[in-house]
N, C-alpha and C positions, 0 to 999 in steps of 0.2 A: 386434140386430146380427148380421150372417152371420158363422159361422162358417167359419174358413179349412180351405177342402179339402185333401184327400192332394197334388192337382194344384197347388194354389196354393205345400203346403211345400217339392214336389220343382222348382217355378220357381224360388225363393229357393235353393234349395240348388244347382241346379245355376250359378245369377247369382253368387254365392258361392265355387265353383270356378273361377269361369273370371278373376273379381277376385285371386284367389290366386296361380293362373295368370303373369297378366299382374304382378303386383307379383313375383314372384320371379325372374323374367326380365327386369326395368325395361321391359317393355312402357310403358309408361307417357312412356318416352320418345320415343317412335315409334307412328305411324298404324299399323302393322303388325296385321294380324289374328292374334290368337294359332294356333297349330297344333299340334296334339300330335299327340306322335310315336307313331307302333304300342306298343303294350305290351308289356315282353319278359317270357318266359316263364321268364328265370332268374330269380330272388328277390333274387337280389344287384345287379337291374340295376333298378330299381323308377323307374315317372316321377316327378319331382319332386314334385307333389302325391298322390301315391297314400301317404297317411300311416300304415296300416298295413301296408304294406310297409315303409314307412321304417321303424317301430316293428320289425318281425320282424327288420331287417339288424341294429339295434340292439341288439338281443337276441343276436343271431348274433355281432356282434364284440366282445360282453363273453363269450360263450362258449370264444371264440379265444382270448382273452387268457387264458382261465384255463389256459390249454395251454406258456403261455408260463411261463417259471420266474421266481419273484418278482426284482423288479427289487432292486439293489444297496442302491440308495438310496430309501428311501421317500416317494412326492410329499410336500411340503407341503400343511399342513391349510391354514392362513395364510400370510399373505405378508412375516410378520415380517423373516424372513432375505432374502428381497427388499429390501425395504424400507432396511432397513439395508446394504445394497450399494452401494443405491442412494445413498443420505446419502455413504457414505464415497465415492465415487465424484464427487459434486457438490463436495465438501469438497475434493478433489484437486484442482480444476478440469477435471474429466474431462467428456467431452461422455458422456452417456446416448445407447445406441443402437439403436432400431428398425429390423425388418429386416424387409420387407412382401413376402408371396410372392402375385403377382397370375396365375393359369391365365387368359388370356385367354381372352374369350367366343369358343366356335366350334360354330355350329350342326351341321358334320358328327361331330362327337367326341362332345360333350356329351351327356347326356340332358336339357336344356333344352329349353326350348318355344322352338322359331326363332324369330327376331328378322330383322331385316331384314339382307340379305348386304352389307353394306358394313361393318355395326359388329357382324355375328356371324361375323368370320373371322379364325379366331384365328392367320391366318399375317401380319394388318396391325395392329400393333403402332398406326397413329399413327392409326388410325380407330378402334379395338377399343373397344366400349362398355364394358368394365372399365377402359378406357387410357388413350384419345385424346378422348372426349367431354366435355362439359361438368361431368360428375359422375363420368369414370374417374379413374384416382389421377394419374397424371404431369398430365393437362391442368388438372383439380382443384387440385390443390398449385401449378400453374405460374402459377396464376389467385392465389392468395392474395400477401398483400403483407407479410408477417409470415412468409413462409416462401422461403426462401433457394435456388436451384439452384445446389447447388454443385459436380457434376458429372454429364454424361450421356456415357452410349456406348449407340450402336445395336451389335445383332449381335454382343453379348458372345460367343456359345459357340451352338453348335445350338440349346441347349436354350432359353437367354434371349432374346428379341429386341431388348430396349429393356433399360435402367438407366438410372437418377436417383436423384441422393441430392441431399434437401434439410438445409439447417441451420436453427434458431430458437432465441433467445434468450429466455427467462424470465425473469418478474419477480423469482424466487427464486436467481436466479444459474444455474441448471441450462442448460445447452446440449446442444440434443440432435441428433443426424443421422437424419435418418430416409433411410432406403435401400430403393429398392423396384424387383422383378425383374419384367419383365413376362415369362411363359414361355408355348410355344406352345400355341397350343389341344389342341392334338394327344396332349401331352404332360401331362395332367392327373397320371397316378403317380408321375411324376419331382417334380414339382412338390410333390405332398402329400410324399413320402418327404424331399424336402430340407427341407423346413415339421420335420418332427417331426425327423428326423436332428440338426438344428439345436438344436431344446428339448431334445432326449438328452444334447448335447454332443458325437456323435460327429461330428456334419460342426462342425469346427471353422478358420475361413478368415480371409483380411484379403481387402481390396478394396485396389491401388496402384492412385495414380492418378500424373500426373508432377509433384504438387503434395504429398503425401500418402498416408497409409496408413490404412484406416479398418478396422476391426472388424467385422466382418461375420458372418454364418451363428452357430452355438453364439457366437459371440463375445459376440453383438448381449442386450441386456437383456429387449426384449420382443422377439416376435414373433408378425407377423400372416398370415393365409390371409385373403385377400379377392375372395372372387371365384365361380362356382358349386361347389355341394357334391359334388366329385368323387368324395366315398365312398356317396356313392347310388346310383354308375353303375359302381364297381369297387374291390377293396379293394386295401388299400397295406398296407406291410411294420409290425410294432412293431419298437419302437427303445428298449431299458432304458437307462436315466439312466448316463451315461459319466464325467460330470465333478464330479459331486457339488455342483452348482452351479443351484439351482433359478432358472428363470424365470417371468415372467410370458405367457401363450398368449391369444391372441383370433381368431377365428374367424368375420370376418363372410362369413358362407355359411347358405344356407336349413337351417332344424331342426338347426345344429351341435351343439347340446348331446347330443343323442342319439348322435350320428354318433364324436365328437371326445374326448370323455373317459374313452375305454379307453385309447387312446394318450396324452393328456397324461398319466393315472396312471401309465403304465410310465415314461413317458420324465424324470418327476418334475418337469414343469412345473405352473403354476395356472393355474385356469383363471378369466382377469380377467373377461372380455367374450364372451358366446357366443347363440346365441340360439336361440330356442324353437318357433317355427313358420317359415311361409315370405316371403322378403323380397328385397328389391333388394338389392344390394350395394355401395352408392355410397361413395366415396370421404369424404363427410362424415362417416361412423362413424368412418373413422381417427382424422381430424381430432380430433373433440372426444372421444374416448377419450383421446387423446395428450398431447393439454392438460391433460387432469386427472389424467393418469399423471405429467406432467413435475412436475408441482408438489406429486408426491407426496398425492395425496389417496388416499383409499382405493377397494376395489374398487366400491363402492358406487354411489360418485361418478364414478368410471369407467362403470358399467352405465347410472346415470341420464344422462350429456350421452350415449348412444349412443343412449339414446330419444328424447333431444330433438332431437339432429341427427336423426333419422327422420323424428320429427312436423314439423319445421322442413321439409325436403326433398320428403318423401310425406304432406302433412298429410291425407290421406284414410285414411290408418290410424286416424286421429284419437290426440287424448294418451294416454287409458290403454291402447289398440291397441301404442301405439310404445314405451311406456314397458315394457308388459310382454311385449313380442315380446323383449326383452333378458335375457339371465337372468347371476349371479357365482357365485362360488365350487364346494365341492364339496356 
């Protein structure tokens, strides 16, 4: 048998980057030839796939934090006190409420590998491949038959372009709203700083609508970032826990576990649902995250439907690919 050449390892490795490439961008959903962008020379600006880069920002923002004076309240190791919120909350007949922060795709802002300019411009909300597509969140949810529109506004504020909040009902009696912001491309800091402000407690809001008042921002029980991994391409503010009121954090965005858990520890959120390398960000993760958070399962079971909507969606990750691109706790 031939042995495999130097030139044969570095074809495989290079077929292998460009497959990384293409899944963390949803290439995949588009003909589109991938393109990567120049290389920037600041450390804090690293291409999505350049993983040791990503590894040294990561180092860098647990360096940060330690500049930061310990926070008030100490994250949760467990999700005990969650958990039980949650019970008494369901018990009340209270709706459980998710609050989903979407940076819509935009190939001029982002350090993303470009996509095609109809669903990578993150100033069109109803085309936006995070948004409007088969597998963005509003179009996604709006496809499901188990999940409720129960109200939309275009052109909330500068910052939002689109809202939708859905409702769904439980077998275990739990009703939950899930509410989800789509924010301009353009505007990826603002976007992360309201995501963590929220799990601190200090951005604390309701949403009127002329039917109702919903819970929103710190209010909301979980909260998700869904969408490209904005602190790859620039950092955002820490936020120490304000309300004494720990949440649950998920974070489907490429290598978030690296990126994401110096601020969930200040801000005393847990960290349900995060993941490990680089990925699509399709609206399905919510999905079966949500489900098995409604019904009170543990984190566990929250991490494992996050792998199987992957392998269900992107089955060329294949099962233990999707299963362990998912990572829980601390």
């Amino acid at each position: 048998m031939r042995s495999i050449s130097m030139r044969h390892i570095s074809i495989l490795i290079t077929l292998f980057t460009i497959v990384a490439f293409n899944s963390c961008n949803g290439q995949f959903e588009n003909s589109d030839p991938p393109v990567e962008r120049s290389p920037s020379s600041d450390l804090t600006n690293p291409r999505p796939a350049d993983l040791t880069s990503s590894k040294s920002v990561a180092t860098e923002k647990h360096h940060e934090l330690q500049k930061v004076d310990a926070p008030v309240f100490k994250f949760p190791q467990n999700r005990m006190v969650i958990l039980n919120n949650l019970k008494v909350k369901i018990a009340k007949g209270e709706h459980l409420t998710v609050h989903v922060f979407v940076p819509l795709c935009d190939n001029e802002n982002q350090g993303i590998v470009p996509t095609s300019p109809s669903i990578g411009n993150g100033f069109d909300a109803k085309r936006n491949l995070y948004w409007g597509t088969s597998k963005g969140m509003k179009r996604y949810f709006s496809d499901l038959s188990d999940w409720e529109l129960v109200h939309g506004q275009e052109k909330v504020n500068e910052l939002i372009l689109d809202r939708a909040i859905f409702e769904k009902k439980y077998s275990n009696g739990t009703k939950v709203l899930l509410i989800m912001d789509a924010y301009r491309g353009d505007q990826m800091q603002l976007c992360l700083e309201d995501y963590f402000k929220s799990l601190a407690g200090e951005k604390l809001d309701t949403i009127t609508t002329e039917l109702q008042t919903f819970p929103a921002y710190g209010n909301a029980d979980l909260l998700i970032f869904n969408g490209h991994n904005g602190l790859m391409d620039e950092s955002a503010s820490y936020f120490k826990n304000a309300d004494s009121r720990p949440k649950d954090a998920v974070a489907i965005a490429c290598i978030s576990k690296d990126y994401f858990k110096p601020y969930w520890e200040l801000a005393g959120a847990y960290p349900l649902v995060m993941t490990s390398g680089l990925m699509y960000p399709g609206a399905f993760c919510t999905e079966f995250i949500v489900n098995e958070w409604a019904l009170l399962n543990d984190a566990e079971a929250c991490r494992k439907a996050a792998g199987s909507a992957y392998y269900k969606y992107k089955p060329k990750s294949g099962p233990n690919g999707s299963n362990n691109l998912f990572r829980t706790g601390w």
